[in-house]
KOLDRENFI-187856 format. One record per residue: residue number from 0; residue in one letter; x, y, z of N, C-alpha, C in turn. Coordinates in steps of 0.05 Angstrom, whole numbers, plus 5000, padded with zeros to 4 digits. Layout:
- NUM:a:X:Y:Z:X:Y:Z:X:Y:Z
...
// end
This chain:
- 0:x:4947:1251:9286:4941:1235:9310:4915:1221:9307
- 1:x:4899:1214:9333:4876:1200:9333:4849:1218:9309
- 2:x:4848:1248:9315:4844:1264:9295:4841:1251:9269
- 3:x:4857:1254:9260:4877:1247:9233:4859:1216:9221
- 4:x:4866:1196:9243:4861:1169:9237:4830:1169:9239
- 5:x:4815:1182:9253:4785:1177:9252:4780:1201:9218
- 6:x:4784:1220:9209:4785:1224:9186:4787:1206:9165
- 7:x:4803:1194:9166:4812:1167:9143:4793:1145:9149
- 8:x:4796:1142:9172:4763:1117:9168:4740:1126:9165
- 9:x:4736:1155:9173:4710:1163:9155:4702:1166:9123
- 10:x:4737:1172:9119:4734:1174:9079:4730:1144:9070
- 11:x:4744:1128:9088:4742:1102:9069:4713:1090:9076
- 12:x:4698:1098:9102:4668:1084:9101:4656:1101:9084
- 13:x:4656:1115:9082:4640:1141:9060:4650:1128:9025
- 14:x:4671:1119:9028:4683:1115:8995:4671:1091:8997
- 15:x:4668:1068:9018:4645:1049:9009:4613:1043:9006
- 16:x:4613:1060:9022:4578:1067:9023:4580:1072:8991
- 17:x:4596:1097:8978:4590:1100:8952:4596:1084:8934
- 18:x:4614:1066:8935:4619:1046:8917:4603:1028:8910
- 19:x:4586:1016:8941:4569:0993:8945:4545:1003:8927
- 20:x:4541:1029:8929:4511:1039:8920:4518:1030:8883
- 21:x:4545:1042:8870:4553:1032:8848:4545:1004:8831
- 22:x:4558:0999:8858:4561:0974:8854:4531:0952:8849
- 23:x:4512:0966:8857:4477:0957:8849:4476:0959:8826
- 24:x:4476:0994:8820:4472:1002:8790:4493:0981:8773
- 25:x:4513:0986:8774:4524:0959:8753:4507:0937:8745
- 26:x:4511:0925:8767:4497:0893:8769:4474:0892:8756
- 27:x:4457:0913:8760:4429:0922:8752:4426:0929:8719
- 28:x:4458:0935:8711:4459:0928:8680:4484:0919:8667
- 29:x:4486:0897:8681:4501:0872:8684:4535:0879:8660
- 30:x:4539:0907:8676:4565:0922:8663:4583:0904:8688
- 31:x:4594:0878:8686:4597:0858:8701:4637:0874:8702
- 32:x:4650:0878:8683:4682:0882:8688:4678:0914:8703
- 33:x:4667:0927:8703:4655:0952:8718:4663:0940:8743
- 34:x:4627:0930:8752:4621:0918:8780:4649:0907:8794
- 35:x:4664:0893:8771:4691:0879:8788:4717:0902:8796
- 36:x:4712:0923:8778:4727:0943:8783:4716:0961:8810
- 37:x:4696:0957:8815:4678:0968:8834:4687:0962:8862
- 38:x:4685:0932:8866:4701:0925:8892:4720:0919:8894
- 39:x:4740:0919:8865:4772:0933:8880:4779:0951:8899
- 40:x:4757:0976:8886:4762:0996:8900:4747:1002:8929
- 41:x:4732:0979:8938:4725:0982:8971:4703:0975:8965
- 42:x:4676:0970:8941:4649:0962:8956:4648:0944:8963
- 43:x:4616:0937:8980:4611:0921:8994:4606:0896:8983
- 44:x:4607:0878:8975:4590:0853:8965:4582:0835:8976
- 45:x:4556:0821:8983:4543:0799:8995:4551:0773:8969
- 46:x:4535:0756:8977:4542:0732:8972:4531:0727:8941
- 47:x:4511:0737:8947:4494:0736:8910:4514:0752:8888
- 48:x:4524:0773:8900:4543:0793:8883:4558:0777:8875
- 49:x:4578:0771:8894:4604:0758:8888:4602:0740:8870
- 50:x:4579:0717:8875:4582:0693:8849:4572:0702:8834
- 51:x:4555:0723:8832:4549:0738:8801:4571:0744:8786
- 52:x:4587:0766:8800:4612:0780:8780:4635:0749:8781
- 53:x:4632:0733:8794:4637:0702:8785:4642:0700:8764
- 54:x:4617:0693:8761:4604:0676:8738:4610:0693:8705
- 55:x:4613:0720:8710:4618:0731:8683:4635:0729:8669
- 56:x:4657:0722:8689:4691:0723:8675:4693:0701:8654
- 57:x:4707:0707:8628:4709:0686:8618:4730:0671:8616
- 58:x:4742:0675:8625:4769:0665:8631:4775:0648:8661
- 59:x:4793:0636:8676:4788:0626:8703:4815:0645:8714
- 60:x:4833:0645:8694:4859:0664:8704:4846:0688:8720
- 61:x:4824:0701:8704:4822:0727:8709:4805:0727:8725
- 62:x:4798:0695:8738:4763:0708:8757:4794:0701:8774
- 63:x:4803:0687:8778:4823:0679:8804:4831:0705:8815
- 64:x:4856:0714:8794:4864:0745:8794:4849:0760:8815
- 65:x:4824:0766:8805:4804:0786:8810:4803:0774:8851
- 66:x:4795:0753:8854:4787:0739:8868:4814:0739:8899
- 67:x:4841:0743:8882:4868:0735:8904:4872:0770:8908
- 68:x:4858:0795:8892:4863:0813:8896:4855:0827:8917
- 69:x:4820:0815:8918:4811:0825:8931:4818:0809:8962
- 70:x:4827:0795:8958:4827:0779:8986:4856:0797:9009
- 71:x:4877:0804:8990:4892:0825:9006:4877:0845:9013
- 72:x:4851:0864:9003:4849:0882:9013:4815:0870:9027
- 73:x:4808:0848:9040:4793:0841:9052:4793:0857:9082
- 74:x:4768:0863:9083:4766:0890:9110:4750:0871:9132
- 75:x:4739:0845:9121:4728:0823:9154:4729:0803:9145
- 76:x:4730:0787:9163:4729:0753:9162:4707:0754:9140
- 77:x:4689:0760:9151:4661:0743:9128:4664:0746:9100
- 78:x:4682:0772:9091:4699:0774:9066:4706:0754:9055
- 79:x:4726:0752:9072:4750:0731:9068:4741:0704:9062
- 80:x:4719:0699:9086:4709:0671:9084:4696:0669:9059
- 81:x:4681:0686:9045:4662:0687:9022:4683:0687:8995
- 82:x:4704:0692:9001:4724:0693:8975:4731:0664:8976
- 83:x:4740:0651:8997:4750:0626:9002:4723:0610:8986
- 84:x:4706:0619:8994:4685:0591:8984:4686:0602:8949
- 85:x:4704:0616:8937:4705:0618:8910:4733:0609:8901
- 86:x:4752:0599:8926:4767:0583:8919:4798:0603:8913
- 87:x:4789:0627:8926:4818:0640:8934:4835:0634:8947
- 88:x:4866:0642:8937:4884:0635:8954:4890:0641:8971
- 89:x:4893:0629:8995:4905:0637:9022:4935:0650:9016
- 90:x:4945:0658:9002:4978:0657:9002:4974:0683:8975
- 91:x:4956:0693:8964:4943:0714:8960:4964:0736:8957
- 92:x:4982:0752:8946:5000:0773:8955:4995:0803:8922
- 93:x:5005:0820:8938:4999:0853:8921:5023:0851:8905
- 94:x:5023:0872:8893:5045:0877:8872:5077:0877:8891
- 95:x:5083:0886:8914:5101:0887:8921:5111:0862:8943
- 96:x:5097:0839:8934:5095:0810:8951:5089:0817:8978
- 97:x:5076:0821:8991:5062:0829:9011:5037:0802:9007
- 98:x:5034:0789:9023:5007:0763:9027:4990:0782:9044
- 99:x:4964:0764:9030:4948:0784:9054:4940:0779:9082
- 100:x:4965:0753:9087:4965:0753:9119:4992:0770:9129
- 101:x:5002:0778:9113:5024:0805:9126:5006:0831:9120
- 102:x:4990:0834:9103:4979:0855:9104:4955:0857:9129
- 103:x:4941:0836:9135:4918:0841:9155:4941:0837:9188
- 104:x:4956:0833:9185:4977:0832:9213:4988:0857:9224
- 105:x:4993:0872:9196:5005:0897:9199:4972:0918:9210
- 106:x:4955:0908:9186:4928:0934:9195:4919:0920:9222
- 107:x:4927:0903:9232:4912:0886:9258:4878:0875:9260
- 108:x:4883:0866:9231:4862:0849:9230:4858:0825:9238
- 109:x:4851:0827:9270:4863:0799:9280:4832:0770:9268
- 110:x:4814:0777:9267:4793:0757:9246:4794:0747:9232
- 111:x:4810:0763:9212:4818:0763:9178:4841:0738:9173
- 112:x:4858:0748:9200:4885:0735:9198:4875:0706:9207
- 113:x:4855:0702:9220:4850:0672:9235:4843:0665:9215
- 114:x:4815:0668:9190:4803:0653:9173:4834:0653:9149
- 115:x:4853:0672:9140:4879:0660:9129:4894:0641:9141
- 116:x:4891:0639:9167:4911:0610:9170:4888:0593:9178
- 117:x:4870:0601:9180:4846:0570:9189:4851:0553:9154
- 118:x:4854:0570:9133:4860:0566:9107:4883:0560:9093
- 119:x:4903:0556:9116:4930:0545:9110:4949:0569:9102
- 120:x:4952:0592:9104:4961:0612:9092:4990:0614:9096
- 121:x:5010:0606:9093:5038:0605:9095:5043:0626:9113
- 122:x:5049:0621:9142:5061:0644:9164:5084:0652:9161
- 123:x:5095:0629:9148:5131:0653:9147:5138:0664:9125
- 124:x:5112:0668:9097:5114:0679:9071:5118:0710:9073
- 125:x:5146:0721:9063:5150:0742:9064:5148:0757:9045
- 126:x:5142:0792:9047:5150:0809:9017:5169:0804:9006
- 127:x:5173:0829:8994:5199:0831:8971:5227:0841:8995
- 128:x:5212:0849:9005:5237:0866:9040:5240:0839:9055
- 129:x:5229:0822:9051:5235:0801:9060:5225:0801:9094
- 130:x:5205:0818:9090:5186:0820:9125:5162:0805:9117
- 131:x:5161:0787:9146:5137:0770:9156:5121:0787:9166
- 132:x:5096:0765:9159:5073:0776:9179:5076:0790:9206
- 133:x:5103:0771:9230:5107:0774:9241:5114:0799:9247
- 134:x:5138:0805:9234:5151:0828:9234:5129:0850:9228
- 135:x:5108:0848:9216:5089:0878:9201:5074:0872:9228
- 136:x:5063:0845:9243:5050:0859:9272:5062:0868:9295
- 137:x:5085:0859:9298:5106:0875:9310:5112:0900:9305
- 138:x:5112:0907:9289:5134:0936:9286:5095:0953:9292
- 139:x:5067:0945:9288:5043:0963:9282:5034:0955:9315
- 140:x:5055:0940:9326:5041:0939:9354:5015:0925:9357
- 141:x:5013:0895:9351:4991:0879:9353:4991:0858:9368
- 142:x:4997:0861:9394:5002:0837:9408:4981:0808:9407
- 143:x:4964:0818:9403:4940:0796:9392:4953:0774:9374
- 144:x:4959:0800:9349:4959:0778:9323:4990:0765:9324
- 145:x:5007:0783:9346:5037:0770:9351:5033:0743:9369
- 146:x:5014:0741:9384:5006:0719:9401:4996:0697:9383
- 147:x:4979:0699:9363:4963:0688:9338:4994:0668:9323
- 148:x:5004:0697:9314:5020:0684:9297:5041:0662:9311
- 149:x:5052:0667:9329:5071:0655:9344:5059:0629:9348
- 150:x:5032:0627:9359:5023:0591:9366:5018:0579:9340
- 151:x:5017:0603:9302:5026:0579:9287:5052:0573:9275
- 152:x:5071:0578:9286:5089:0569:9284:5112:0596:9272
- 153:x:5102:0621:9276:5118:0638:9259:5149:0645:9275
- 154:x:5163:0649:9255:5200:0653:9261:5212:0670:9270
- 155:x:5215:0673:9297:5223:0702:9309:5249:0704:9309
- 156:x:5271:0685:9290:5288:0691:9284:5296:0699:9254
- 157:x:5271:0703:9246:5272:0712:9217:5276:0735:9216
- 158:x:5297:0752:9196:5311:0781:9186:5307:0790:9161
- 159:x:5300:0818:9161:5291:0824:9137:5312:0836:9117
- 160:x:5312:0848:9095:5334:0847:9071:5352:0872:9098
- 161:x:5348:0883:9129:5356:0900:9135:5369:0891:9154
- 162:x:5369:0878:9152:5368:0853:9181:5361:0855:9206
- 163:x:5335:0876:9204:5317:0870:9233:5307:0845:9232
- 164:x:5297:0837:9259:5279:0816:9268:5253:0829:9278
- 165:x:5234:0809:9277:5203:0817:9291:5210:0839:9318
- 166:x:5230:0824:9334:5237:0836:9362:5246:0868:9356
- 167:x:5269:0871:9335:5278:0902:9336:5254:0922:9317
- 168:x:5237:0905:9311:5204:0927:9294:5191:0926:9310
- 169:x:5185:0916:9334:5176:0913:9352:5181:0936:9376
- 170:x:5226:0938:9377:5237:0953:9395:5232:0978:9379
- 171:x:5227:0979:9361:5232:1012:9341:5203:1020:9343
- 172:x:5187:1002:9349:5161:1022:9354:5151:1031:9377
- 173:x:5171:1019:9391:5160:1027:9423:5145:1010:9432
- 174:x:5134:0981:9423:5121:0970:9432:5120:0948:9455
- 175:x:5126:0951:9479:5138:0934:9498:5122:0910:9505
- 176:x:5093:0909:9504:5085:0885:9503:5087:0863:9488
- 177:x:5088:0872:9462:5094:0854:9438:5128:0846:9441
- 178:x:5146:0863:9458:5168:0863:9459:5170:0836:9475
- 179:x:5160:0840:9493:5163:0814:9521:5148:0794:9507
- 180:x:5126:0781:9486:5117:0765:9479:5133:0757:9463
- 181:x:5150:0764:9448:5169:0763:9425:5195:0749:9449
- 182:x:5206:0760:9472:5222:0753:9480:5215:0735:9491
- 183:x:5193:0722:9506:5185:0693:9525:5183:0679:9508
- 184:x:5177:0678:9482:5177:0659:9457:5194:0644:9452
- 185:x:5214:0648:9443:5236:0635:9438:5266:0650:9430
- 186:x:5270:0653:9446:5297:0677:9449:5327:0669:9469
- 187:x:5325:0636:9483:5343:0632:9500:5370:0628:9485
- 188:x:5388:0625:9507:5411:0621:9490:5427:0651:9498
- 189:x:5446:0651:9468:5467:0684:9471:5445:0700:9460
- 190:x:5437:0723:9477:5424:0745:9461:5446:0763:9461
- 191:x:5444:0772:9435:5461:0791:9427:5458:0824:9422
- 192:x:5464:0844:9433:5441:0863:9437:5460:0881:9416
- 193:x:5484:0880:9402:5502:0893:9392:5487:0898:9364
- 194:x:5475:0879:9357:5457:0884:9329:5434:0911:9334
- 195:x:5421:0906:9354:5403:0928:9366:5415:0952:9378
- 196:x:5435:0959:9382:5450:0986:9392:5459:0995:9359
- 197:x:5457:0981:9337:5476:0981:9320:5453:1001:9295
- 198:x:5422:0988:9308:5399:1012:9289:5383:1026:9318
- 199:x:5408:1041:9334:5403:1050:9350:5371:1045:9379
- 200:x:5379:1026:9386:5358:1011:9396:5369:1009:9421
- 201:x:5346:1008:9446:5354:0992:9468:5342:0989:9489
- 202:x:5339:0962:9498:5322:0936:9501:5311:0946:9523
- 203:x:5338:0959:9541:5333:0965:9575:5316:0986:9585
- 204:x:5300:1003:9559:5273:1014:9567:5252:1005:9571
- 205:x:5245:0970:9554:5223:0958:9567:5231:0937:9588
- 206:x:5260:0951:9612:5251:0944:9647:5256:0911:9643
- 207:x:5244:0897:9654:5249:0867:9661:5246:0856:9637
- 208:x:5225:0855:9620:5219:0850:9591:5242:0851:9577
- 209:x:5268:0862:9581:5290:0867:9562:5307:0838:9561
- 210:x:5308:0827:9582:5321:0793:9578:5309:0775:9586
- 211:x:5312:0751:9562:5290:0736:9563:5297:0712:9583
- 212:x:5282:0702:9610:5295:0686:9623:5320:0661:9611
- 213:x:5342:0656:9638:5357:0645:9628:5374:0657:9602
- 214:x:5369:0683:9589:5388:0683:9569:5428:0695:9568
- 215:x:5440:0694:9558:5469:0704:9568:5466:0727:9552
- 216:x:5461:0746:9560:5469:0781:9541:5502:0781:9532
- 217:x:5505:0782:9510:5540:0785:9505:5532:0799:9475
- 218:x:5564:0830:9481:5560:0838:9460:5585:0822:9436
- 219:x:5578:0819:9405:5599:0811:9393:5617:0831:9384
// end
């Protein structure tokens, strides 16, 4: 529980405090593929760092690489923004196609996620499961970044290789606010609720929020 989750953000500020401290000594003897291996794993880097372990790569493949890696696991805007001025990609994704604007949607990094699309970051770019951003702030309960995403243009009729939508990761987490923002969006027309009874789901626990004005409920 909350327990649980304040444990884990204490190991990971504790695993960067130690990394960052690393991460001096490197630099300090300019063991430069070290240092880069350093803030894979969570240290801190200011601005002098970063274009330092830059500047060492000899290659541009591999400073990029280095550069789109860290930008999925970017923990604040000022991160993000400092990778961008090294000419990272917004559209950025992990081994299992995950972008790191589905990944900061899902952890509710609602900051992170503004400087990726202030940066053009493709909103409807999905994993390999074929889930949007949308869908990962939906189903983690982020009405923020579901509000975010929605004014840029993201697809709430988009389905994943399972064929949920944002709305049923949304209904499977219990999350009813994100539920009703998802449904005032764009949902008129036939709603069909037979898909959602079908991964045992149902709508009429989040109360008025369950039909979206004007829509005809019919099952197929």
């Amino acid at each position: 529980g909350i327990l649980h989750k304040y444990f884990l953000d204490f190991d990971y500020y504790v695993r960067s405090l130690l990394s960052t401290s690393v991460l001096r000594l490197l630099l300090a003897r300019s063991e430069y593929a070290l240092a880069a291996k350093c803030c894979i794993h969570g240290a801190g880097f200011d601005k002098e760092q970063l274009a330092e372990i830059c500047s060492s790569f000899t290659r541009e493949t591999q400073r990029k690489d280095w550069l789109n890696q860290l930008l999925t696991t970017a923990s604040d805007a000022s991160m993000s923004q400092r990778l961008f001025e090294h000419s990272a990609d917004a559209d950025a994704a992990n081994n299992y196609g995950s972008t790191a604007l589905v990944l900061a949607a899902g952890a509710g990094k609602e900051a992170v996620a503004k400087v990726l699309l202030e940066h053009r970051a493709d909103v409807g770019k999905a994993n390999q499961h074929n889930r949007t951003a949308l869908m990962a702030a939906s189903f983690c309960g982020h009405p923020a970044l579901v509000k975010l995403l929605l004014e840029h243009g993201a697809d709430v009729r988009a389905v994943d290789l399972s064929g949920r939508t944002a709305l049923m990761a949304a209904a499977f987490g219990g999350h009813g606010t994100v539920v009703k923002l998802l449904l005032e969006h764009g949902t008129q027309g036939t709603w069909n609720q037979t898909a959602f009874h079908r991964f045992g789901f149902n709508l009429s626990t989040f109360g008025s929020a369950s039909k979206p004005h004007g829509a005809d409920v019919k099952a197929a």
